[in-house]
VEXDREN-2710 file (C-alpha; in Angstrom, 1 decimal):
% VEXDREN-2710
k/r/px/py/pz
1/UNK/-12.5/-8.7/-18.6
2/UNK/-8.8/-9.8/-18.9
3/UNK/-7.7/-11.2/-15.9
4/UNK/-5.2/-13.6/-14.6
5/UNK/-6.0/-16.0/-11.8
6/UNK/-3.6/-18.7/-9.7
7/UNK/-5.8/-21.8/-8.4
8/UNK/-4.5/-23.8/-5.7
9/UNK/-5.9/-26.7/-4.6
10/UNK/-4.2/-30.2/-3.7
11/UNK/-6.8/-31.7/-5.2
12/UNK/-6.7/-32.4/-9.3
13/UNK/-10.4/-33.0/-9.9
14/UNK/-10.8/-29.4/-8.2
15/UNK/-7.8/-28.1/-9.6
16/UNK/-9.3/-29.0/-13.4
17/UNK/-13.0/-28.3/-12.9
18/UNK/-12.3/-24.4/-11.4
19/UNK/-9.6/-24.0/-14.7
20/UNK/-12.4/-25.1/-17.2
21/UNK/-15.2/-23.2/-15.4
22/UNK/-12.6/-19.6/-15.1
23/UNK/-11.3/-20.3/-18.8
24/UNK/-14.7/-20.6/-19.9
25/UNK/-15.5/-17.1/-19.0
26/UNK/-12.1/-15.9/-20.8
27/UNK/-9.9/-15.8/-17.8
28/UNK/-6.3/-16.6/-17.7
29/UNK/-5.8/-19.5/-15.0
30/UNK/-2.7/-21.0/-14.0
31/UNK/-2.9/-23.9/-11.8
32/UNK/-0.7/-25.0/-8.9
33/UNK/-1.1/-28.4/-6.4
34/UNK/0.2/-26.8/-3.3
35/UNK/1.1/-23.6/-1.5
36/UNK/5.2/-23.9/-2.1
37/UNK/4.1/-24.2/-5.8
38/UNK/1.5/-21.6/-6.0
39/UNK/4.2/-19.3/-4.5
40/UNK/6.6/-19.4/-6.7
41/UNK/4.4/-19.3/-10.0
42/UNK/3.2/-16.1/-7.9
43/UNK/6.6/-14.8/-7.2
44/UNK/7.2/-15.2/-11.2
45/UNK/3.7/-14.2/-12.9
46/UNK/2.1/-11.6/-10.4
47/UNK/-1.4/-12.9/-10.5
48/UNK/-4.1/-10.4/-10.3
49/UNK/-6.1/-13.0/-8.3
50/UNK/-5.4/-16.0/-6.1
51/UNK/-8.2/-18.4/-5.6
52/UNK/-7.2/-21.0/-2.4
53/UNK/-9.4/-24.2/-2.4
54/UNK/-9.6/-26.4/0.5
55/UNK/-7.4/-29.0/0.2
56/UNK/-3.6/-28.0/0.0
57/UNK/-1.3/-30.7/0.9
58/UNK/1.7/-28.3/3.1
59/UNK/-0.5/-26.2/4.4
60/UNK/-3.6/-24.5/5.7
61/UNK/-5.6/-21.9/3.1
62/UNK/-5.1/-19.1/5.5
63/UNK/-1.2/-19.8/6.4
64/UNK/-0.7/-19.5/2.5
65/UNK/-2.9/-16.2/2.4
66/UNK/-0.4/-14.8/5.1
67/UNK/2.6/-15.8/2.8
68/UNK/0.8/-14.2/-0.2
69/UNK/0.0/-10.8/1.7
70/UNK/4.1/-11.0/2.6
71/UNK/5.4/-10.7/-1.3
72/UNK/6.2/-7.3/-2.7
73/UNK/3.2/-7.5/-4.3
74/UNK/1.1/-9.0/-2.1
75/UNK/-0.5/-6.4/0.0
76/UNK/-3.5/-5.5/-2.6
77/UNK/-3.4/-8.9/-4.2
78/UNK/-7.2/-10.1/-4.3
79/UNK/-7.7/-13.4/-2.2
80/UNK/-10.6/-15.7/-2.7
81/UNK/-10.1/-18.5/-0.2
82/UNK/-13.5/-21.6/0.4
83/UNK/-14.1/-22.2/3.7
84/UNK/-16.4/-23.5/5.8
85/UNK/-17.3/-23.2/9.4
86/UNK/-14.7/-21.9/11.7
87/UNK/-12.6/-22.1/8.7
88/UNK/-14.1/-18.8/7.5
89/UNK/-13.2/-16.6/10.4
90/UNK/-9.4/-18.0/10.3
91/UNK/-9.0/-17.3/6.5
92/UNK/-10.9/-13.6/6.9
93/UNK/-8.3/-12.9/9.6
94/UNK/-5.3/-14.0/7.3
95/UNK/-5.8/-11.6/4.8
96/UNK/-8.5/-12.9/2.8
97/UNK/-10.4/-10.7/0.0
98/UNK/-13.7/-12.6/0.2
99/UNK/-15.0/-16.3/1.0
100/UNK/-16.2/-18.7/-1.8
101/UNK/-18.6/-21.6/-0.4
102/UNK/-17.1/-24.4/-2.0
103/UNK/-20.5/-26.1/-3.0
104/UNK/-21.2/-22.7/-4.3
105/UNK/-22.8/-22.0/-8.3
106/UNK/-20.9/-21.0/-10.3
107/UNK/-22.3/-17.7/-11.4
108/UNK/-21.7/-16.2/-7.6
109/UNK/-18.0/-17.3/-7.9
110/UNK/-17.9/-15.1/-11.4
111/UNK/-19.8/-12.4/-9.7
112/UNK/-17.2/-12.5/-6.8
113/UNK/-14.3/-12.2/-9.2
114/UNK/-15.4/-9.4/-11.3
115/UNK/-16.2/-7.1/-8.1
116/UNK/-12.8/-8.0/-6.8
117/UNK/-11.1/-7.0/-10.3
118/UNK/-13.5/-4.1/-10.7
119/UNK/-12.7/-2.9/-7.2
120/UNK/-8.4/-3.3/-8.2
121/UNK/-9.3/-1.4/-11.4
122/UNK/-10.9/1.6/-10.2
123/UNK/-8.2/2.1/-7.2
124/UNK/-5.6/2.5/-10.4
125/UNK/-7.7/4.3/-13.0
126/UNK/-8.2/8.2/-11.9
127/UNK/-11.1/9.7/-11.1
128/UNK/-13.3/12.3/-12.3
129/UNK/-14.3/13.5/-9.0
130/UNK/-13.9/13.1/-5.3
131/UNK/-16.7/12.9/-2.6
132/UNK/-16.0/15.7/-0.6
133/UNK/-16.0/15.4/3.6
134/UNK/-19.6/15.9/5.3
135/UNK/-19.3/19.4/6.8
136/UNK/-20.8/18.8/10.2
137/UNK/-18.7/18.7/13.1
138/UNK/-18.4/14.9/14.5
139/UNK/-17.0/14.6/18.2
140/UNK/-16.5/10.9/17.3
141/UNK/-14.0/10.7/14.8
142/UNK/-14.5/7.1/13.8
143/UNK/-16.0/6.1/10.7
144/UNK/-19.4/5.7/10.3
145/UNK/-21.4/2.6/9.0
146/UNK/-25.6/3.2/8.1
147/UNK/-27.5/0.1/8.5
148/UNK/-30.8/0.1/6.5
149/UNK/-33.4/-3.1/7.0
150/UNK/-36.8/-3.8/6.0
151/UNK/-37.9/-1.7/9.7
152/UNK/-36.3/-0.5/12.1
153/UNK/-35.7/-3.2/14.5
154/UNK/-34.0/-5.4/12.0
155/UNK/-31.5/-3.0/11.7
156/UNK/-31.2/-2.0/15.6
157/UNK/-31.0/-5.7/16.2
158/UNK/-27.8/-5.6/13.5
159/UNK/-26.4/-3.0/15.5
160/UNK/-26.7/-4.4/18.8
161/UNK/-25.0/-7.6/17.7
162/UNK/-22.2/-5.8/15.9
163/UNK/-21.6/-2.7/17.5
164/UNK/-18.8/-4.4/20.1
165/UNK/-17.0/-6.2/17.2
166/UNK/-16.3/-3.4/14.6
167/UNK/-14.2/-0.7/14.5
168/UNK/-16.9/1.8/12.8
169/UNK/-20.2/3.5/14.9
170/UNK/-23.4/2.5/13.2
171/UNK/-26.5/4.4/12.5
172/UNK/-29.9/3.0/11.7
173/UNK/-31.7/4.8/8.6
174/UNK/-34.3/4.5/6.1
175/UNK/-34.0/4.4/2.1
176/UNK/-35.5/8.2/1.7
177/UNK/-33.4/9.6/4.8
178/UNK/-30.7/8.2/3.4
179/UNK/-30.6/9.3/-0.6
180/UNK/-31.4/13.0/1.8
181/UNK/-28.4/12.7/3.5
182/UNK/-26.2/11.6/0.2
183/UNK/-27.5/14.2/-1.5
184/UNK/-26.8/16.8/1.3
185/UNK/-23.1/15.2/1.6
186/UNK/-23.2/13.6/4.6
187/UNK/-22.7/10.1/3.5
188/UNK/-21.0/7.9/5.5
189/UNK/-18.0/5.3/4.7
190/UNK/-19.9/1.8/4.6
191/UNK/-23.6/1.1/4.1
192/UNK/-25.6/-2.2/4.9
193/UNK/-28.5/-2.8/3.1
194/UNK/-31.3/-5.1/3.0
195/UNK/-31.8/-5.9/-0.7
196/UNK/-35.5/-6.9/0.0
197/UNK/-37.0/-3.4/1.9
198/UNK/-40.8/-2.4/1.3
199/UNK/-40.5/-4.8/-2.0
200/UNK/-38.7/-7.3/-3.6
201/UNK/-35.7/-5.5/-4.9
202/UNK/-35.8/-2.2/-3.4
203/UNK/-33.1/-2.4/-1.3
204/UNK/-30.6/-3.1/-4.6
205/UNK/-32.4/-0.2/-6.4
206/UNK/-31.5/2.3/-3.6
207/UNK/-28.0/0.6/-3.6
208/UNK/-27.8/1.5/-7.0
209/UNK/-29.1/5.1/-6.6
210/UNK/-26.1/5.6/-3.9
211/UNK/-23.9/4.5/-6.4
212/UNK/-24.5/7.0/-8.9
213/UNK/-25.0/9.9/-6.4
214/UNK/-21.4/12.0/-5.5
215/UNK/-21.3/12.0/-2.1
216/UNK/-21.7/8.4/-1.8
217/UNK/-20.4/6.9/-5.1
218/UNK/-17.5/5.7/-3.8
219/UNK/-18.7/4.7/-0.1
220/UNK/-18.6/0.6/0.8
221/UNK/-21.8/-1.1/0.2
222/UNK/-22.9/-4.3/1.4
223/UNK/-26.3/-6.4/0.9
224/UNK/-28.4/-8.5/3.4
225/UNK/-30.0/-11.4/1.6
226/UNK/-32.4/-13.9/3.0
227/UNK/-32.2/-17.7/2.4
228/UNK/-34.6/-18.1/0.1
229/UNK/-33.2/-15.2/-1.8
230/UNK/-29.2/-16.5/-1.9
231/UNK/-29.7/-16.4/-5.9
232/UNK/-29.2/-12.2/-5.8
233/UNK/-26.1/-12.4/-4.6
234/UNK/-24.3/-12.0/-8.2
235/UNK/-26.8/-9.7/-9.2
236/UNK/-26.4/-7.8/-5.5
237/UNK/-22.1/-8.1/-6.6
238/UNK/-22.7/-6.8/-9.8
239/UNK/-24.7/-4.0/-8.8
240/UNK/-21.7/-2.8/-6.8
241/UNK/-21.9/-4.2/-3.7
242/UNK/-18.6/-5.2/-2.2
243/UNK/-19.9/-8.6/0.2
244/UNK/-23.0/-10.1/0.8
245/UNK/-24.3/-11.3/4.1
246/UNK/-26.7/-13.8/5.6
247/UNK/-29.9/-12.1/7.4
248/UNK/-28.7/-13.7/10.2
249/UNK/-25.7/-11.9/10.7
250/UNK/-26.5/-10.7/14.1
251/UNK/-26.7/-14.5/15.4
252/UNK/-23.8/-15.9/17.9
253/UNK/-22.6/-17.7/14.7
254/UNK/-22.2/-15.2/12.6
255/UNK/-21.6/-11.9/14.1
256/UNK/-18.0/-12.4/14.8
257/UNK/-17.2/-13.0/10.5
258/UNK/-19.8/-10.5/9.3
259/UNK/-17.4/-8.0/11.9
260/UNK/-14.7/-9.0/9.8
261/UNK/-16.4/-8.5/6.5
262/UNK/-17.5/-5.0/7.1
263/UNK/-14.5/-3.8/8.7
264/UNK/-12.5/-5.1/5.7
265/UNK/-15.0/-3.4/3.6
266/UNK/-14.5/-0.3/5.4
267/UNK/-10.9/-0.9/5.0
268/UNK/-10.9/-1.7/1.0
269/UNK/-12.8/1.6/0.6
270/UNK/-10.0/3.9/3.1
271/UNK/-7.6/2.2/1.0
272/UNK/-9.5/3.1/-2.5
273/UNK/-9.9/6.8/-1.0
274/UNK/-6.0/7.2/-0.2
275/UNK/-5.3/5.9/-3.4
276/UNK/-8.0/8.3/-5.9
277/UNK/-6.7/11.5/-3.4
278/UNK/-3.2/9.9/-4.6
279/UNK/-4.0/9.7/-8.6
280/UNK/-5.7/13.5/-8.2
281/UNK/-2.6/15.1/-6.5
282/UNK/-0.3/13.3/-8.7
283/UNK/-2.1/15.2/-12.0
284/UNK/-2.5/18.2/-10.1
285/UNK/1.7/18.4/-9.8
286/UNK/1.5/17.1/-13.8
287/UNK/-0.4/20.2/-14.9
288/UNK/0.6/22.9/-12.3
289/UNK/3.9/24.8/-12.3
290/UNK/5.6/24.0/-8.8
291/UNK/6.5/27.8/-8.1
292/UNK/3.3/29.5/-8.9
293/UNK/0.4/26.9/-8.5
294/UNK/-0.9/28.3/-11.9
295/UNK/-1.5/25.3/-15.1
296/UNK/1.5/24.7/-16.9
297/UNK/1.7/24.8/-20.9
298/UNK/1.2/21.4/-20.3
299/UNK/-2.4/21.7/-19.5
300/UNK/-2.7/25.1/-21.5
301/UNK/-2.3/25.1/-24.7
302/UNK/-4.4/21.6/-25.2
303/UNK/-7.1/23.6/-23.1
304/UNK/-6.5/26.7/-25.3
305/UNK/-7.8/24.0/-28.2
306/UNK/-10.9/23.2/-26.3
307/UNK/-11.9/26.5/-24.8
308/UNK/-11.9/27.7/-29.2
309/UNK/-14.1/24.9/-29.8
310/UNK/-16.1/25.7/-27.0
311/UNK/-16.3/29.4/-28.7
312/UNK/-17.4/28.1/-32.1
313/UNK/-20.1/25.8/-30.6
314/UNK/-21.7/28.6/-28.6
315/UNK/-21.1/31.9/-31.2
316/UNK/-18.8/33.3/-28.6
317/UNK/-15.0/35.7/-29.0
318/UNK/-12.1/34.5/-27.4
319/UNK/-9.4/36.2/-26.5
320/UNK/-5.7/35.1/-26.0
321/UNK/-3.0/37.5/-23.5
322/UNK/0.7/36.5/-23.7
323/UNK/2.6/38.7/-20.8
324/UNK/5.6/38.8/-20.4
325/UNK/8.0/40.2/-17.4
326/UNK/10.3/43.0/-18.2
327/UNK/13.7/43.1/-17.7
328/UNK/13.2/39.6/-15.9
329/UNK/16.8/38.4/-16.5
330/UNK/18.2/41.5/-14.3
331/UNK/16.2/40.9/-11.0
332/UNK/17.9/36.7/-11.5
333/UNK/21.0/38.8/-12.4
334/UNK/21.0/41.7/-9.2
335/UNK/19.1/40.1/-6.4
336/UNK/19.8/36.2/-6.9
337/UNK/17.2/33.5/-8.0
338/UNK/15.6/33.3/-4.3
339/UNK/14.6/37.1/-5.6
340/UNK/13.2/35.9/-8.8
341/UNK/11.3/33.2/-7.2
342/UNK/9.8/36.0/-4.7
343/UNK/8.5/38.1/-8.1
344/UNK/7.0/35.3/-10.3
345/UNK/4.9/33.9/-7.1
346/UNK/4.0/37.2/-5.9
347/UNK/3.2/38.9/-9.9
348/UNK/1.1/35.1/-10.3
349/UNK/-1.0/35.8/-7.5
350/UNK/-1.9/39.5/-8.9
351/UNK/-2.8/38.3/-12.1
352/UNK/-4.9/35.5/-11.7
353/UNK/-7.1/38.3/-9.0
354/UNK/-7.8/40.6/-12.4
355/UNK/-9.0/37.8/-14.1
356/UNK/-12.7/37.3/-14.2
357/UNK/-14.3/33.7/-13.8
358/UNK/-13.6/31.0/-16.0
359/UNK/-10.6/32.7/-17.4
360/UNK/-7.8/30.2/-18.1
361/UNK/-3.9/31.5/-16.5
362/UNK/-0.4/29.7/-17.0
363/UNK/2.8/30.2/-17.1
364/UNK/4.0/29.0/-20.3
365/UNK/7.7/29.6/-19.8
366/UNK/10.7/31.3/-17.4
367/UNK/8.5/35.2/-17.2
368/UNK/6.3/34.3/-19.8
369/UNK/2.5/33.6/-18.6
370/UNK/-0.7/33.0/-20.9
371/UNK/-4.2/34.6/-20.6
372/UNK/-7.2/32.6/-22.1
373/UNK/-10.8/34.4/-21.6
374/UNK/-14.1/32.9/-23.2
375/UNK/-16.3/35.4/-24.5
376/UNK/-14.3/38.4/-23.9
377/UNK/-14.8/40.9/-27.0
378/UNK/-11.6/42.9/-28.1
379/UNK/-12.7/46.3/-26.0
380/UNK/-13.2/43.7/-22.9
381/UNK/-10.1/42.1/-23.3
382/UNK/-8.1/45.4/-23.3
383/UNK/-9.2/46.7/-20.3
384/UNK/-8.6/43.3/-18.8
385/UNK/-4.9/43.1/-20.2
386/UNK/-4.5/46.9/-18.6
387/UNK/-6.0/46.6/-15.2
388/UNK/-3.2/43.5/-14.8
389/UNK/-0.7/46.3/-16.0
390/UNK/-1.7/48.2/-13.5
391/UNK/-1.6/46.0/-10.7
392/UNK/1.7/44.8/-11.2
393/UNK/3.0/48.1/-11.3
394/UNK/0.5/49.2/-8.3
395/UNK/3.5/48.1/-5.8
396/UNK/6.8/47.0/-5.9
397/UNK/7.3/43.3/-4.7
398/UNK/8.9/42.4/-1.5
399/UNK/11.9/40.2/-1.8
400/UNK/13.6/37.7/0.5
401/UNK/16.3/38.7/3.2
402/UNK/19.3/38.3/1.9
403/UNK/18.7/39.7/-2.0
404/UNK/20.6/42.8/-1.2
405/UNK/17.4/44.6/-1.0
406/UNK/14.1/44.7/0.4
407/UNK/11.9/45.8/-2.7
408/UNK/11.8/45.8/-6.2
409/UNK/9.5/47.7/-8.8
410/UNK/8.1/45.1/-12.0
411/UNK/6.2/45.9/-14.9
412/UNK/4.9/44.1/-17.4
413/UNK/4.4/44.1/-21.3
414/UNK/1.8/41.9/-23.3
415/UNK/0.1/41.2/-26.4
416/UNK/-3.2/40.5/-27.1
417/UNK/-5.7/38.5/-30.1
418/UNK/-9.2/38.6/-30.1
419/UNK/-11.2/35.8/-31.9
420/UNK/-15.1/37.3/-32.7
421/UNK/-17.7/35.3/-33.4
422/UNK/-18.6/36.4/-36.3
423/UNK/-15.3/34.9/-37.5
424/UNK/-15.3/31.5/-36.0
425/UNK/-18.8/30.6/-37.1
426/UNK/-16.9/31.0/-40.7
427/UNK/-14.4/29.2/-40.4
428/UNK/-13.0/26.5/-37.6
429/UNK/-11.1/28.7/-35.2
430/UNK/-7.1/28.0/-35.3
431/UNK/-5.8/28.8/-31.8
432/UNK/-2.3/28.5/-32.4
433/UNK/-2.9/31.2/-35.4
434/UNK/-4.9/32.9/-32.3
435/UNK/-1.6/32.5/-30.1
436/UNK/1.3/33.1/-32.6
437/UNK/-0.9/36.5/-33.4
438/UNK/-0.6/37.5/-29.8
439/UNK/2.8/36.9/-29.5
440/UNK/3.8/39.3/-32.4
441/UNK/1.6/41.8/-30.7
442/UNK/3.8/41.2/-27.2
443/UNK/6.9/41.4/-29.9
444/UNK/6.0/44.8/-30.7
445/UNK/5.3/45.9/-26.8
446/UNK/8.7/44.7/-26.2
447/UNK/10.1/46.8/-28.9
448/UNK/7.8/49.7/-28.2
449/UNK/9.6/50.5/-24.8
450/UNK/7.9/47.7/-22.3
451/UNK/5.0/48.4/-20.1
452/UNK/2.3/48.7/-22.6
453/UNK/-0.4/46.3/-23.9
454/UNK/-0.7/45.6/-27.5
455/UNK/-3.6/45.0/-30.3
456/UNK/-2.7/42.1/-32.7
457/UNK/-2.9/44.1/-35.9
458/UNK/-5.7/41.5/-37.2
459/UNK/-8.0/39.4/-35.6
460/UNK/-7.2/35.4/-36.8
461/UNK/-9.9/33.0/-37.6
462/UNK/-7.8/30.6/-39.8
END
């Protein structure tokens, strides 16, 4: 993993030791002796990671965690900050990412730094899938936290303590109620779980199950070690779990931190969340046309390539539709572009509802639109391609006030390919053969007087 990482500390024994130890493990690591230093190497490089030691000479960990949240860059910048005692709770409250003991081993620091940087990169990189909203009806709107302990009363006792400090409500489960309510989608947004259950280790198996489940994939997770089990905390990290906590997190002590550390877990995953929902919608608008909502030829013709291969591999036809509006050009011409705009939406919306399921629509161009359907033999095909005739011409389309008119009558012509299967398993299907053969057939439509389907003269397997 690439990464580059700013360490601060006023110290240079500390300074040199954290270099070597991050350098070891093929990290970048620039150095700096105090926080006006560390800021400016920041405002120059953009660190993906700032790690604050203890001992800065102009001022306090935290105070330079606030200045590093100010900098254009700063609000998602990762933040590892050692501290100790009330230390901790001042530095979570300035912005820090996570706390590093500063007698801690080394492999736990390593551990803490991946997650962070694994966490950053899957915030950026798009996702294949969101976890859809629970569909029961929640009077309380807050989000919700599932604490899960070797019994029962740990977890109530975790819930008592910490109810009052966080911003989430908390429910109390167990491991097989739990994976029940994943799998039914009613995760919730952060879970707390023992790592030591029924058996040693059980508690980071089920974390790992959540992870891989879709409904709770992308939820928070956090692990409860005991003392004498401190050593799981980089396997706990790189397992997926965002923090790990003492057992005695409900104590006096440390209640008020571990509040801290789940709400900003609950706060890294909200963030995550807006950010996916933000990566989907922005492909959504890449591969959609604005005025219809149906793919562009962006998305459709590579997905024309696919959806032949698809046909080869399973001894299936496919059949390609080019349509095409007539006399387009004169309703743009007449009745102004507001009117034109009021016919492709309207004519998109009827021909994607004569399509069948799984049936691929776009419009490839100004009145042009492209029909893919897998597995549709050429008799299908044409009485596919005519019942769309026959729904655009079923009624004239409303237009707009202000067009000069409150109606007009469309038609359309198109061509059609078929691609049997006894073809493709001959030769590897060539779709834009496949396509160029369908638009010759809507050539001949056109020229044939409009409103009319047309047969591509041959099918095209090469």
């Amino acid at each position: 993993m690439v990464g580059r990482i700013l360490v601060v500390d006023g110290v240079p024994t500390n300074r040199i030791t954290m270099k070597v130890r991050l350098r070891s493990a093929c990290y970048e690591v620039a150095v700096a002796a105090s926080a006006q230093e560390a800021l400016r190497i920041a405002r120059l490089t953009h660190p993906q990671m700032v790690l604050i030691g203890r001992t800065l000479p102009d001022m306090t960990g935290p105070a330079l965690c606030r200045e590093l949240r100010a900098l254009p860059f700063g609000a998602d910048l990762p933040i590892l900050i050692q501290a100790e005692g009330p230390d901790r709770v001042a530095a979570l409250r300035a912005g820090g990412s996570a706390l590093v003991d500063p007698d801690g081993d080394e492999l736990t620091l390593l551990a803490r730094i991946r997650g962070l940087l694994r966490h950053e990169g899957e915030m950026a990189a798009p996702a294949d899938g969101l976890a859809e909203q629970s569909a029961e009806f929640l009077h309380d709107s807050r989000p919700r936290a599932t604490f899960i302990a070797n019994q029962p009363a740990t977890a109530l006792g975790w819930r008592h303590a910490l109810q009052e400090l966080v911003s989430f409500r908390i429910m109390v489960s167990e491991p097989e109620r739990a994976l029940a309510d994943a799998a039914a989608g009613r995760a919730p947004d952060l879970y707390l779980i023992a790592a030591d259950i029924q058996q040693q280790g059980d508690g980071l198996r089920l974390l790992s199950e959540l992870r891989s489940r879709r409904y709770s994939r992308e939820a928070g997770f956090v692990v409860v070690l005991r003392p004498e089990r401190a050593d799981m905390t980089p396997v706990a990290l790189d397992l997926g779990a965002g923090d790990v906590l003492p057992w005695d997190l409900a104590s006096a002590r440390i209640a008020p931190e571990a509040a801290i550390r789940l709400d900003a877990q609950l706060a890294r995953k909200h963030e995550a969340d807006r950010r996916r929902h933000e990566t989907q919608r922005n492909m959504r608008w890449a591969m959609t046309d604005p005025l219809t909502g149906l793919y562009n030829r962006r998305f459709a013709f590579p997905r024309l390539h696919e959806m032949a291969a698809e046909a080869r591999e399973q001894s299936c036809d496919l059949a390609v539709i080019v349509l095409d509006l007539d006399r387009f050009k004169q309703v743009n011409d007449l009745h102004g572009h507001a009117a034109g705009d009021a016919v492709l939406g309207d004519i998109s919306a009827r021909l994607a509802a004569t399509l069948p399921e799984g049936a691929l629509l776009a419009r490839i161009g100004g009145e042009e639109f492209l029909a893919v359907l897998p597995d549709s033999p050429a008799s299908a095909t044409m009485r596919i391609a005519e019942n769309m005739r026959l729904e655009v011409m079923s009624a004239p389309v409303r237009l707009p006030p202000g067009c000069g008119r409150s109606e007009v009558a469309v038609t359309i012509s198109a061509g059609m390919a078929v691609l049997p299967a006894s073809h493709s398993r001959l030769m590897p299907a060539d779709p834009d053969a496949l396509l160029a053969s369908a638009d010759h057939a809507l050539l001949a439509a056109k020229a044939g007087g409009r409103n009319r389907i047309v047969m591509a003269a041959r099918t095209v397997a090469a």
